[in-house]
HTML snippet that shows the backbone in 3Dmol.js (N, CA, C, O; Angstrom):
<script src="https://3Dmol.org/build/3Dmol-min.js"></script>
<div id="view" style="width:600px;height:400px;position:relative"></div>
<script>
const pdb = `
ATOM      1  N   UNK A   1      36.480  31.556  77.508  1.00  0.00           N
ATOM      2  CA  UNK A   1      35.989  31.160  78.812  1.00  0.00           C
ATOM      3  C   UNK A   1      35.079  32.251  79.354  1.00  0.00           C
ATOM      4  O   UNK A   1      35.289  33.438  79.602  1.00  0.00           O
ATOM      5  N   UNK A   2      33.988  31.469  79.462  1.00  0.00           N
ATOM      6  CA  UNK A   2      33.051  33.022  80.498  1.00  0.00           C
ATOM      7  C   UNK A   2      33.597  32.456  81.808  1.00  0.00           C
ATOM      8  O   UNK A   2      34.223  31.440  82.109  1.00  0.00           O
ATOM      9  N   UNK A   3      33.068  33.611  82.531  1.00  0.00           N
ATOM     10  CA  UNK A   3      32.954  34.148  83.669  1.00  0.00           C
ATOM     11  C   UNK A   3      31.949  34.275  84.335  1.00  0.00           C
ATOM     12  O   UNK A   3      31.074  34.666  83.563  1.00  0.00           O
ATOM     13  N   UNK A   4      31.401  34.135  85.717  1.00  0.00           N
ATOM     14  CA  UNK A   4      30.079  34.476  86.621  1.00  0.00           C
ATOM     15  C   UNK A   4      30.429  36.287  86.974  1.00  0.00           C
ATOM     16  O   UNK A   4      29.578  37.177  86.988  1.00  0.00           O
ATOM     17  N   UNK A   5      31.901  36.446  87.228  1.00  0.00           N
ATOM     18  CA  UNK A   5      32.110  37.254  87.936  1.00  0.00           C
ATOM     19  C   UNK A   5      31.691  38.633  87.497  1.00  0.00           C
ATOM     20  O   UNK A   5      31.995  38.885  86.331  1.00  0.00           O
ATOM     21  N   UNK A   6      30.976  39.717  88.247  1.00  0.00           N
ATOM     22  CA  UNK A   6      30.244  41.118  88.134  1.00  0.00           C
ATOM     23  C   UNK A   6      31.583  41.855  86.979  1.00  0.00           C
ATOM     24  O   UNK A   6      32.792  41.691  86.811  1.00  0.00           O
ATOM     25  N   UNK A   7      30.690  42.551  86.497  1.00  0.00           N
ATOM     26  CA  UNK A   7      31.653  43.551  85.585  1.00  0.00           C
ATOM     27  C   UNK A   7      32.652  44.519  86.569  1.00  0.00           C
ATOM     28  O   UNK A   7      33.852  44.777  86.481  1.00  0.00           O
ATOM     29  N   UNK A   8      31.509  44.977  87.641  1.00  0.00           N
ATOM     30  CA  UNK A   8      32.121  45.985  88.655  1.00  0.00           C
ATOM     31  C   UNK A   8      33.361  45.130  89.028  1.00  0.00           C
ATOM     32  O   UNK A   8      34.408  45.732  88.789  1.00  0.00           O
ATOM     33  N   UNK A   9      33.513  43.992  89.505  1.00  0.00           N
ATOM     34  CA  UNK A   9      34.596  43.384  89.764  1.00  0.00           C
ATOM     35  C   UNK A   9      35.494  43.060  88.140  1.00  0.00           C
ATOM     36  O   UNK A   9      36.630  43.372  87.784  1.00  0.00           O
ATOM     37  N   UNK A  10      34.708  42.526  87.641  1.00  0.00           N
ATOM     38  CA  UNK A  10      35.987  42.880  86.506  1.00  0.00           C
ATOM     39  C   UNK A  10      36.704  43.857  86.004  1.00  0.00           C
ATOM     40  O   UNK A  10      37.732  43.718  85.340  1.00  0.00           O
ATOM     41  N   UNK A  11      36.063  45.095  86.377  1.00  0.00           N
ATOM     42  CA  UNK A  11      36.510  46.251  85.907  1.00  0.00           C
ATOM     43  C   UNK A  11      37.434  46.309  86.731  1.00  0.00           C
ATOM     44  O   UNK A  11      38.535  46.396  86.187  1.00  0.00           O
ATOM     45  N   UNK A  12      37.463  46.289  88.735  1.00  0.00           N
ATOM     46  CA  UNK A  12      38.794  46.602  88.901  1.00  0.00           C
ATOM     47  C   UNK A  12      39.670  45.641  88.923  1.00  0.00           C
ATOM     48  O   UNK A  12      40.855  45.973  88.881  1.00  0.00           O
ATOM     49  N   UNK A  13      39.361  44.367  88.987  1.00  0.00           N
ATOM     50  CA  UNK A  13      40.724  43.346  88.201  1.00  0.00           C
ATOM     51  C   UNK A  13      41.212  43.841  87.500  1.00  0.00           C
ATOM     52  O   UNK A  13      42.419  43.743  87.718  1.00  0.00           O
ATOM     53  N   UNK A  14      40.871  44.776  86.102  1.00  0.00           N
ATOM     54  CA  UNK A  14      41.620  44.686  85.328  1.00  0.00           C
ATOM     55  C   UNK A  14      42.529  45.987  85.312  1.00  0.00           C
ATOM     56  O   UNK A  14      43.444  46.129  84.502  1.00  0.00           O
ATOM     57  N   UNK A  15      42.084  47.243  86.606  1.00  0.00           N
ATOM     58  CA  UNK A  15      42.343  48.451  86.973  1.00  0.00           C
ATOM     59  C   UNK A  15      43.587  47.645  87.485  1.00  0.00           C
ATOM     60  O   UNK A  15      44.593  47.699  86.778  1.00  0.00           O
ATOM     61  N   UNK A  16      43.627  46.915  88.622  1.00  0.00           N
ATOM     62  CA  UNK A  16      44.827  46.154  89.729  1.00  0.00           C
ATOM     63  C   UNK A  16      45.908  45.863  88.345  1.00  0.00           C
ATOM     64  O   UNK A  16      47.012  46.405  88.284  1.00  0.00           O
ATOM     65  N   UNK A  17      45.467  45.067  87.437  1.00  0.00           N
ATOM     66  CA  UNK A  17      46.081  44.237  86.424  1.00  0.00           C
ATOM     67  C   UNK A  17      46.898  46.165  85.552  1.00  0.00           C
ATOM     68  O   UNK A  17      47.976  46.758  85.497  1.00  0.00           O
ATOM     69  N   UNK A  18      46.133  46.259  85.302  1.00  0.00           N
ATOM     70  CA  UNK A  18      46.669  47.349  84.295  1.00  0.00           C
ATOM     71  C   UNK A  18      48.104  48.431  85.132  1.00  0.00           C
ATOM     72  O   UNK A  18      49.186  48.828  84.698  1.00  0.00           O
ATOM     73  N   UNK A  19      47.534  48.558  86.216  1.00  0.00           N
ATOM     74  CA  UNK A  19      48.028  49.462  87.250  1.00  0.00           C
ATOM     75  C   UNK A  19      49.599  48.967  87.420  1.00  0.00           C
ATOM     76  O   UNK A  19      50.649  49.594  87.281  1.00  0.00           O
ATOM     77  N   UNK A  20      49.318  47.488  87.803  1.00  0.00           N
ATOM     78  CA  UNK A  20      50.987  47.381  88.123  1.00  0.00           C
ATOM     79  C   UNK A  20      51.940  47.151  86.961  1.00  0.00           C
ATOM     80  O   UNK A  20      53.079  47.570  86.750  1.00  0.00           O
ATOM     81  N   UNK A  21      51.094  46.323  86.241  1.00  0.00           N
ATOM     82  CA  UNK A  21      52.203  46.120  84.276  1.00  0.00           C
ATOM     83  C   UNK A  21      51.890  47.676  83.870  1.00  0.00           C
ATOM     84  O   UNK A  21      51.594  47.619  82.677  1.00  0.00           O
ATOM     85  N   UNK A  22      51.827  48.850  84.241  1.00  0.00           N
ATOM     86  CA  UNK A  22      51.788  49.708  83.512  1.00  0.00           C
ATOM     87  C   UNK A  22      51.933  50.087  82.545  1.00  0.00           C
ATOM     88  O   UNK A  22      52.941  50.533  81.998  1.00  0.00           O
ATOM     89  N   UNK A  23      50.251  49.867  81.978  1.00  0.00           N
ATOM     90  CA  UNK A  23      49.650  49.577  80.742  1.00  0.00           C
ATOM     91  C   UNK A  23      48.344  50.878  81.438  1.00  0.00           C
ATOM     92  O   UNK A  23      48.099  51.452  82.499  1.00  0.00           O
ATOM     93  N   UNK A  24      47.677  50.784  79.665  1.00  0.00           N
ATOM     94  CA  UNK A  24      46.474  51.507  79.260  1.00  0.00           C
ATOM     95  C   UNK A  24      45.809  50.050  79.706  1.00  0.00           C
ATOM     96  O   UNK A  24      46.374  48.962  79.822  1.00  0.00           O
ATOM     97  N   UNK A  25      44.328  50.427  79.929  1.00  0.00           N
ATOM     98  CA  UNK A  25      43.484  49.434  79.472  1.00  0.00           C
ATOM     99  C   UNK A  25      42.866  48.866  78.614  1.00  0.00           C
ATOM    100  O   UNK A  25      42.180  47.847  78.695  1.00  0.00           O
ATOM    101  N   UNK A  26      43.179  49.764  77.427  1.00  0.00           N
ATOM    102  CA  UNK A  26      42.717  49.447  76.457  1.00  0.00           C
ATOM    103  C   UNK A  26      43.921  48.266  75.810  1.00  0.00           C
ATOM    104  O   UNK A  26      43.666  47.334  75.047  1.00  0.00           O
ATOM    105  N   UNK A  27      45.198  48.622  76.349  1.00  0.00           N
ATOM    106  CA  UNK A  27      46.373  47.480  75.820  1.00  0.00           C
ATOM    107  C   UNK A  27      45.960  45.993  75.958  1.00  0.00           C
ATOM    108  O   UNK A  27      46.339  45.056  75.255  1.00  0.00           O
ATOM    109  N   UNK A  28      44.864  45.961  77.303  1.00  0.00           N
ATOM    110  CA  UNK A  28      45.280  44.428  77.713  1.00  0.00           C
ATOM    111  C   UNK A  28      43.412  44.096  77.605  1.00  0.00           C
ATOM    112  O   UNK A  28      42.487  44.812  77.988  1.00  0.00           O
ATOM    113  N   UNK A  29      43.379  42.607  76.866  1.00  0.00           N
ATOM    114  CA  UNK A  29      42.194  41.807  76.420  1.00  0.00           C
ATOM    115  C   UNK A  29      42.156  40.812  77.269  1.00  0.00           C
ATOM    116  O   UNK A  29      43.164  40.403  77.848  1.00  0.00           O
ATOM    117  N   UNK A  30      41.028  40.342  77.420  1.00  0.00           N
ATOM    118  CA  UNK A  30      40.856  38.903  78.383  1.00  0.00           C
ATOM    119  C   UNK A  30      42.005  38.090  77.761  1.00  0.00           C
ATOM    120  O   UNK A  30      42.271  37.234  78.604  1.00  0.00           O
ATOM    121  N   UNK A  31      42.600  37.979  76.982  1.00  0.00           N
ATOM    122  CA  UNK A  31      43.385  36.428  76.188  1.00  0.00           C
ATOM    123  C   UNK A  31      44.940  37.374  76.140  1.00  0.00           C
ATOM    124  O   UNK A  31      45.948  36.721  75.872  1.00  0.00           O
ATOM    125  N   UNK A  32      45.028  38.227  76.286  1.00  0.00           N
ATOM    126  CA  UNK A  32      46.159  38.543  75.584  1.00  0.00           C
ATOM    127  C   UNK A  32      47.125  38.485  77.236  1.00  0.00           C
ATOM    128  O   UNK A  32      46.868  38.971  78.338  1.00  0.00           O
ATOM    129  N   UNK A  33      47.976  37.875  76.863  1.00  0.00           N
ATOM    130  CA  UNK A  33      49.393  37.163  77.818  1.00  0.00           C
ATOM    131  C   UNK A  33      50.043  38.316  78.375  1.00  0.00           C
ATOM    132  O   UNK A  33      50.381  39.211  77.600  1.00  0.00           O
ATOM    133  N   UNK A  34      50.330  38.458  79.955  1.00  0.00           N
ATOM    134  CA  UNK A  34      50.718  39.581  80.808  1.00  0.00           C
ATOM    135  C   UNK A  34      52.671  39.377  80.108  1.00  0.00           C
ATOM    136  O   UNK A  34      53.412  40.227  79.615  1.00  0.00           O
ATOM    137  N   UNK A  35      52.892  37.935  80.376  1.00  0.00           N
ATOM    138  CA  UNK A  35      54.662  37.764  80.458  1.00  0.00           C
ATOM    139  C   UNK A  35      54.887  37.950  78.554  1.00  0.00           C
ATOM    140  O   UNK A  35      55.850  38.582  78.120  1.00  0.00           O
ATOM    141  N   UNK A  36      53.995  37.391  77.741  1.00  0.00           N
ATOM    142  CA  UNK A  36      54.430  37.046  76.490  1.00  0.00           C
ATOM    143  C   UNK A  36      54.074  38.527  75.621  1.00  0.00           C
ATOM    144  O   UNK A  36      54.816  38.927  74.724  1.00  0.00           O
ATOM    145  N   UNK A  37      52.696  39.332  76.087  1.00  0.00           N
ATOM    146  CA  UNK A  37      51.986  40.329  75.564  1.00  0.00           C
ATOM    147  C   UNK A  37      52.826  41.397  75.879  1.00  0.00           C
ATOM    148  O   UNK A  37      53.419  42.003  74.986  1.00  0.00           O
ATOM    149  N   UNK A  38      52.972  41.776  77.396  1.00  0.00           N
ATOM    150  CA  UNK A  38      53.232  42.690  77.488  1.00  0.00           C
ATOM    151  C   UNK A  38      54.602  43.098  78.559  1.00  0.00           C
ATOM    152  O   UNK A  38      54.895  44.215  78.985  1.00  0.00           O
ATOM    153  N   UNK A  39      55.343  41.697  78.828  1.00  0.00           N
ATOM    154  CA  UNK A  39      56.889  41.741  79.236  1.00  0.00           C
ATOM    155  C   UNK A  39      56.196  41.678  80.731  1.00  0.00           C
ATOM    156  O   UNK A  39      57.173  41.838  81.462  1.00  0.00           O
ATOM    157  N   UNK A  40      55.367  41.573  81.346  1.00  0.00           N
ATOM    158  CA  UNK A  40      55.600  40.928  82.543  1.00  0.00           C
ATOM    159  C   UNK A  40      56.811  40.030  83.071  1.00  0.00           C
ATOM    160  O   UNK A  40      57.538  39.222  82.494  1.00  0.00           O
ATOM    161  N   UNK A  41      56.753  40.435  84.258  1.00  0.00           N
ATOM    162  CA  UNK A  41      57.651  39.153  85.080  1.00  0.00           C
ATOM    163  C   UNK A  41      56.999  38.632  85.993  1.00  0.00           C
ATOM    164  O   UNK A  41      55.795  38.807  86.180  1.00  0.00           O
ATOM    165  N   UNK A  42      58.130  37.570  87.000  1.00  0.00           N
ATOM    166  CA  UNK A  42      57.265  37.018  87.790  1.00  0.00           C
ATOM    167  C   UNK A  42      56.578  37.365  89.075  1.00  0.00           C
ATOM    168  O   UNK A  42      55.701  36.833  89.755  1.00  0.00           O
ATOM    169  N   UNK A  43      57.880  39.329  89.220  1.00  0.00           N
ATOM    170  CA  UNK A  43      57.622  39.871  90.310  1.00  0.00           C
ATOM    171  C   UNK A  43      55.890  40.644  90.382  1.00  0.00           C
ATOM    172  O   UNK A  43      55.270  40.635  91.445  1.00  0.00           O
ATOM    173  N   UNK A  44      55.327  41.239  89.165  1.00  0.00           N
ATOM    174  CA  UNK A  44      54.736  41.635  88.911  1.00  0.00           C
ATOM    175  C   UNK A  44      53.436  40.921  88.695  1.00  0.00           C
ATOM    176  O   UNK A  44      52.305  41.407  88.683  1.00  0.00           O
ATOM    177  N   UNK A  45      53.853  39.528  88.505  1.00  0.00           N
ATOM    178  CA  UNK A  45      52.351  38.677  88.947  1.00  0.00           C
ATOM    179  C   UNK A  45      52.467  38.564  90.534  1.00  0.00           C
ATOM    180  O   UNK A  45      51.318  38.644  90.968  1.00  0.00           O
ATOM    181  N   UNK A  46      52.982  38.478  91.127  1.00  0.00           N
ATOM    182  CA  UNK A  46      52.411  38.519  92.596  1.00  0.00           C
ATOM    183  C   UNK A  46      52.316  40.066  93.366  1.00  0.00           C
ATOM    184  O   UNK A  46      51.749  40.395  94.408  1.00  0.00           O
ATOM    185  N   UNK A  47      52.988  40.721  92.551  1.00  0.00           N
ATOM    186  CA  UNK A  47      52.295  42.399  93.273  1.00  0.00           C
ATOM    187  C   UNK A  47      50.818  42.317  92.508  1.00  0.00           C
ATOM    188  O   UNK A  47      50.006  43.159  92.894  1.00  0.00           O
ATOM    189  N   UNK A  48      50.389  41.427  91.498  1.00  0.00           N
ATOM    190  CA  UNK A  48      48.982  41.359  90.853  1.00  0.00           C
ATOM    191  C   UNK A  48      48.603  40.789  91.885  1.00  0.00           C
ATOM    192  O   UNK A  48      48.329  41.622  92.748  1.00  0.00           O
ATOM    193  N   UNK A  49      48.435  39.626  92.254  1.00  0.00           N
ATOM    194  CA  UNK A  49      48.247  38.434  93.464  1.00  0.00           C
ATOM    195  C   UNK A  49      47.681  39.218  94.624  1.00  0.00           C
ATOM    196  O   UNK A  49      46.537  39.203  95.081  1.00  0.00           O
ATOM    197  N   UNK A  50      49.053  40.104  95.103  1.00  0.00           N
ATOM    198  CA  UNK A  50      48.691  40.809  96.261  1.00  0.00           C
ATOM    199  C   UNK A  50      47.854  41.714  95.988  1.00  0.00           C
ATOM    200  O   UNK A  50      47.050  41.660  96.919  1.00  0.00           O
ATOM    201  N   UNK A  51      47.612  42.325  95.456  1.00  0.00           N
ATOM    202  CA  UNK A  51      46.591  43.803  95.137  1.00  0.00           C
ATOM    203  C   UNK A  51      44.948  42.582  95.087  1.00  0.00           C
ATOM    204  O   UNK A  51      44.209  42.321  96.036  1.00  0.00           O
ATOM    205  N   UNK A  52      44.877  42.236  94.097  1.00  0.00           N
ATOM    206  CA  UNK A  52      44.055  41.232  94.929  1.00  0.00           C
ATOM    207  C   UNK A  52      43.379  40.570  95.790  1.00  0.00           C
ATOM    208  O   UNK A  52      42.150  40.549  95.859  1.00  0.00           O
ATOM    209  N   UNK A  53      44.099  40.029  96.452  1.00  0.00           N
ATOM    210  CA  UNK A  53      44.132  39.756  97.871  1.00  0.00           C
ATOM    211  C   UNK A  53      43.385  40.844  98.653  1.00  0.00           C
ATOM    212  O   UNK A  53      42.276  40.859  99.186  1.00  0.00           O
ATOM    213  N   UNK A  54      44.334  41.718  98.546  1.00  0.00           N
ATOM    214  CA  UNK A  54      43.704  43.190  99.431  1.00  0.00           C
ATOM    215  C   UNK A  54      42.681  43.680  99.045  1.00  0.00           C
ATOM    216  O   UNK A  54      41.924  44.248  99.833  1.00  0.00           O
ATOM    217  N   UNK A  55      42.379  43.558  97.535  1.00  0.00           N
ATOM    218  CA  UNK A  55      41.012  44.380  97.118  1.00  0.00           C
ATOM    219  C   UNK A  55      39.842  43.631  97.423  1.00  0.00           C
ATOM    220  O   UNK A  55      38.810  44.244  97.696  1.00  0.00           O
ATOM    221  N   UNK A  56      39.864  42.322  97.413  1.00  0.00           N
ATOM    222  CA  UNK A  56      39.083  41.192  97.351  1.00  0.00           C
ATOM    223  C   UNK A  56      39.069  40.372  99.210  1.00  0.00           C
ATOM    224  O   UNK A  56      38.771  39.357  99.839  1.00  0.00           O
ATOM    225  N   UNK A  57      39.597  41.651  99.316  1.00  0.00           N
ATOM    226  CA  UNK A  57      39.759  40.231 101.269  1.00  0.00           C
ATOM    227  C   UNK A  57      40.236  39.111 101.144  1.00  0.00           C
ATOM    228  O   UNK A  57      40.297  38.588 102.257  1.00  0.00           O
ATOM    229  N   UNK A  58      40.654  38.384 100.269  1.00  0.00           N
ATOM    230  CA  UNK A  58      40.811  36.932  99.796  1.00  0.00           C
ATOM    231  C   UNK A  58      42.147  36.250  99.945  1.00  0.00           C
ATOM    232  O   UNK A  58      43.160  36.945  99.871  1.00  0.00           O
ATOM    233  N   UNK A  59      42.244  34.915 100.155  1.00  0.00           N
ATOM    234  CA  UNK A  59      43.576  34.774  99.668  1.00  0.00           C
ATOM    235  C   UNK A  59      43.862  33.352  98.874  1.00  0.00           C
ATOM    236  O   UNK A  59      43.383  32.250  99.140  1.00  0.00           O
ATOM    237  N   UNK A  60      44.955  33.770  97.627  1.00  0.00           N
ATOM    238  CA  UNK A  60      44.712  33.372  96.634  1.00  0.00           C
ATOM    239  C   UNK A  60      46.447  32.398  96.590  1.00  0.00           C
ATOM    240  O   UNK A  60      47.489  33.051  96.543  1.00  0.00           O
ATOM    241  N   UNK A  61      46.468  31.127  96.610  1.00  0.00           N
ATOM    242  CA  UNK A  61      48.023  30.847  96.583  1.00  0.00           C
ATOM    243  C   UNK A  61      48.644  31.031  95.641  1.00  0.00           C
ATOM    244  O   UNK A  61      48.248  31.116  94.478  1.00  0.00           O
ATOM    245  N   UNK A  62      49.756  31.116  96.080  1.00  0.00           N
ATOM    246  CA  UNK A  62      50.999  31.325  94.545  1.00  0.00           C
ATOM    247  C   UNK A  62      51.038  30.109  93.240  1.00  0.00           C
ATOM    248  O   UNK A  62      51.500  30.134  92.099  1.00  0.00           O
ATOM    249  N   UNK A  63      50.173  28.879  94.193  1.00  0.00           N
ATOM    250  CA  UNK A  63      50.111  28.059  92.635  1.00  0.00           C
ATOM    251  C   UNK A  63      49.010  28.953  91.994  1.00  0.00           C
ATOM    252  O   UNK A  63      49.090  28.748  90.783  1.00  0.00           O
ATOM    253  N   UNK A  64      48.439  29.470  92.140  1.00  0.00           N
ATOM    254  CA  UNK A  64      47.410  29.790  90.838  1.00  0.00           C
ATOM    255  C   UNK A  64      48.150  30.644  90.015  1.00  0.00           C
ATOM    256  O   UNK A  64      47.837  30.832  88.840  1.00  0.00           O
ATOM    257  N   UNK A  65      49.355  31.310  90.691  1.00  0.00           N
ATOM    258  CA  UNK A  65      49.977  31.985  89.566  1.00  0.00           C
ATOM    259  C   UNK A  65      49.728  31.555  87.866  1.00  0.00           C
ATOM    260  O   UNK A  65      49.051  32.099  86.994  1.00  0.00           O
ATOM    261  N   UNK A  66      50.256  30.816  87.856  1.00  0.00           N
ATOM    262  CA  UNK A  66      50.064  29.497  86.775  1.00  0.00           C
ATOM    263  C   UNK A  66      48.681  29.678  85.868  1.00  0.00           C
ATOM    264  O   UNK A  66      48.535  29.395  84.679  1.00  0.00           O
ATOM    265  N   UNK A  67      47.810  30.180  86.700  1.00  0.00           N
ATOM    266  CA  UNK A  67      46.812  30.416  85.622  1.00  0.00           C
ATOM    267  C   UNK A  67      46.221  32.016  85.645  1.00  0.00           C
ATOM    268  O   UNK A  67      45.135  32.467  85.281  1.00  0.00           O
ATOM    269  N   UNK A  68      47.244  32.573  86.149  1.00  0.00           N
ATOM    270  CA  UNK A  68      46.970  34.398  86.074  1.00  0.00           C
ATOM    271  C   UNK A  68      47.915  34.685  85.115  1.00  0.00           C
ATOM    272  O   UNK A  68      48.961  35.316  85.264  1.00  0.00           O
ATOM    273  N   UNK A  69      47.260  33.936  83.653  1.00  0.00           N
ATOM    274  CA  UNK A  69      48.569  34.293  82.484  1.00  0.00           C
ATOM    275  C   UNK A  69      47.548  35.632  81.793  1.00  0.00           C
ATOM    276  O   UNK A  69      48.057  36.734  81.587  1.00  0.00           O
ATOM    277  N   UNK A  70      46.776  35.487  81.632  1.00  0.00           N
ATOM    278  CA  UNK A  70      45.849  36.461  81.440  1.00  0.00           C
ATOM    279  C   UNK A  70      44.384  37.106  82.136  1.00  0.00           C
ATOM    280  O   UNK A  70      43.697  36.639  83.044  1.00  0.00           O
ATOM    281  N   UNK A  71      44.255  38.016  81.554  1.00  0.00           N
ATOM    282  CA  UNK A  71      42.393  38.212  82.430  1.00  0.00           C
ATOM    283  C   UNK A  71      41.386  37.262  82.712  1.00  0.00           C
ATOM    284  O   UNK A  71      40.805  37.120  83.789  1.00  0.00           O
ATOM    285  N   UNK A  72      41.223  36.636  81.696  1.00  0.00           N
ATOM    286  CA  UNK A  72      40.158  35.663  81.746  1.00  0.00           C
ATOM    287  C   UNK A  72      40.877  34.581  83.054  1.00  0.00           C
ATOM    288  O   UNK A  72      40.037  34.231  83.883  1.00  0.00           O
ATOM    289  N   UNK A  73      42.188  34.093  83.272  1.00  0.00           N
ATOM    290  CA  UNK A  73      42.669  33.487  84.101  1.00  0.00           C
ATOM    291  C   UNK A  73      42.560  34.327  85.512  1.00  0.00           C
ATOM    292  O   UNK A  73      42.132  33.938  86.599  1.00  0.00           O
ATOM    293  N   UNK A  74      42.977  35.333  85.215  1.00  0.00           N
ATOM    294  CA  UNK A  74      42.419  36.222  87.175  1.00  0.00           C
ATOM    295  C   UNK A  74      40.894  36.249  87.451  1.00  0.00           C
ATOM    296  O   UNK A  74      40.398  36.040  88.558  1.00  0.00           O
ATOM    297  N   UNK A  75      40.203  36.534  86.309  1.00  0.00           N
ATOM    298  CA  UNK A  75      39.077  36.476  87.182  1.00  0.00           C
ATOM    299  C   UNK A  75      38.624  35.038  87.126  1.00  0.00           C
ATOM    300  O   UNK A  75      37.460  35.101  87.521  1.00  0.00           O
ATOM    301  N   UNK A  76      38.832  34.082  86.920  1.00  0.00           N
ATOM    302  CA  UNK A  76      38.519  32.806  87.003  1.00  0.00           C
ATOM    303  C   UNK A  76      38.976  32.479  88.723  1.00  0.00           C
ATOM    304  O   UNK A  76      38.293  31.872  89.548  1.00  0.00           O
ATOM    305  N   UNK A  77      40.508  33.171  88.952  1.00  0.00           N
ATOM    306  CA  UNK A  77      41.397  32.398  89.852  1.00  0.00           C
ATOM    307  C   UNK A  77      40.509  33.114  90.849  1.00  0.00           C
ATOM    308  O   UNK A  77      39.901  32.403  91.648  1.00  0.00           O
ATOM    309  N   UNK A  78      40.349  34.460  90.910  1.00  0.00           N
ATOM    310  CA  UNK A  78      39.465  36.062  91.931  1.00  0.00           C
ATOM    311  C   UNK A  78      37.795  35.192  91.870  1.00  0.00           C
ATOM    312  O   UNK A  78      37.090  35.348  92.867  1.00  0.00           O
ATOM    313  N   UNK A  79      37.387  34.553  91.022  1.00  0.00           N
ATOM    314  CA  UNK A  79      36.234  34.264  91.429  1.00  0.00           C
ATOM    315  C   UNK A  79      36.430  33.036  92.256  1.00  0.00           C
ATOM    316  O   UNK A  79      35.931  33.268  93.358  1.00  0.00           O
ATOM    317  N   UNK A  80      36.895  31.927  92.219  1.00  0.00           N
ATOM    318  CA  UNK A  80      36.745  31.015  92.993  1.00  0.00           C
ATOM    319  C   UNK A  80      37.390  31.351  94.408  1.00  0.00           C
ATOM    320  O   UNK A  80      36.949  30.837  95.436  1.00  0.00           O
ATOM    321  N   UNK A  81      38.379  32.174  94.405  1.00  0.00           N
ATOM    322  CA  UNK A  81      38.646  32.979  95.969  1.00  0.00           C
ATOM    323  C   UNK A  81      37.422  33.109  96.728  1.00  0.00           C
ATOM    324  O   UNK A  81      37.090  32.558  97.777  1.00  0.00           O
ATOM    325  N   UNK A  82      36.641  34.182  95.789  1.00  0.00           N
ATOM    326  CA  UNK A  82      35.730  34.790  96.474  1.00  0.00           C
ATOM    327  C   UNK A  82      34.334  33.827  96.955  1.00  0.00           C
ATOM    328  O   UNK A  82      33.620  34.080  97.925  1.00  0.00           O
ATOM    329  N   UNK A  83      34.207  32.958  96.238  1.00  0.00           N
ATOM    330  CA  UNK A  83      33.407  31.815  96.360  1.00  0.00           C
ATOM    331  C   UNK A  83      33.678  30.879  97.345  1.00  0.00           C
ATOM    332  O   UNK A  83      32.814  30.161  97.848  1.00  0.00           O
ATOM    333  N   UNK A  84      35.138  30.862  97.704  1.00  0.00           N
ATOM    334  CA  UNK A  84      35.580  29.918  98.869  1.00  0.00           C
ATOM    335  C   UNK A  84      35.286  30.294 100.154  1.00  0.00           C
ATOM    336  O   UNK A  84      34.947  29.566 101.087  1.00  0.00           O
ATOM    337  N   UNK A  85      35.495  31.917 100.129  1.00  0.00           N
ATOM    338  CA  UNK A  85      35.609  32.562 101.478  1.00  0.00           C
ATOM    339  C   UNK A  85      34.375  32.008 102.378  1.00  0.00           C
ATOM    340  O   UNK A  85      34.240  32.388 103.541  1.00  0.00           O
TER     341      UNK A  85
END
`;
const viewer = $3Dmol.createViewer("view");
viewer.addModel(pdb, "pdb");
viewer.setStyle({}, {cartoon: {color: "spectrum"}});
viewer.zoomTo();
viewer.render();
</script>
């Protein structure tokens, strides 16, 4: 899946993303699964959610959880936020 969204913004999606599953960045790929890849839970997708939110001004509902299984899914979910506002 591409993306519209700026690198600068992808880069810190994936800073927010890396930061709270405390991970390298180099661990985590657009495709590779936060819960299945790298033991995520469900608390840790919405401290993702929220960091988000805050970095982005945005707000993003808890159904999209559902598709913040990986990178390519946050910035999909972070771009149409930002597009709504």
């Amino acid at each position: 899946m591409t993306t519209s969204i700026d690198t600068d913004r992808q880069a810190r999606i994936k800073e927010i993303v890396c930061d709270v599953l405390e991970l390298e960045e180099d661990e985590v790929t657009g495709s590779s699964l936060f819960k299945e890849d790298h033991g995520a839970d469900s608390l840790r997708a919405i401290e993702i959610l929220a960091g988000l939110e805050k970095e982005f001004k945005v707000t993003i509902d808890q159904s999209e959880l559902e598709r913040m299984v990986n990178l390519d899914g946050v910035y999909a979910v972070v771009e149409e936020a930002i597009n709504a506002k």
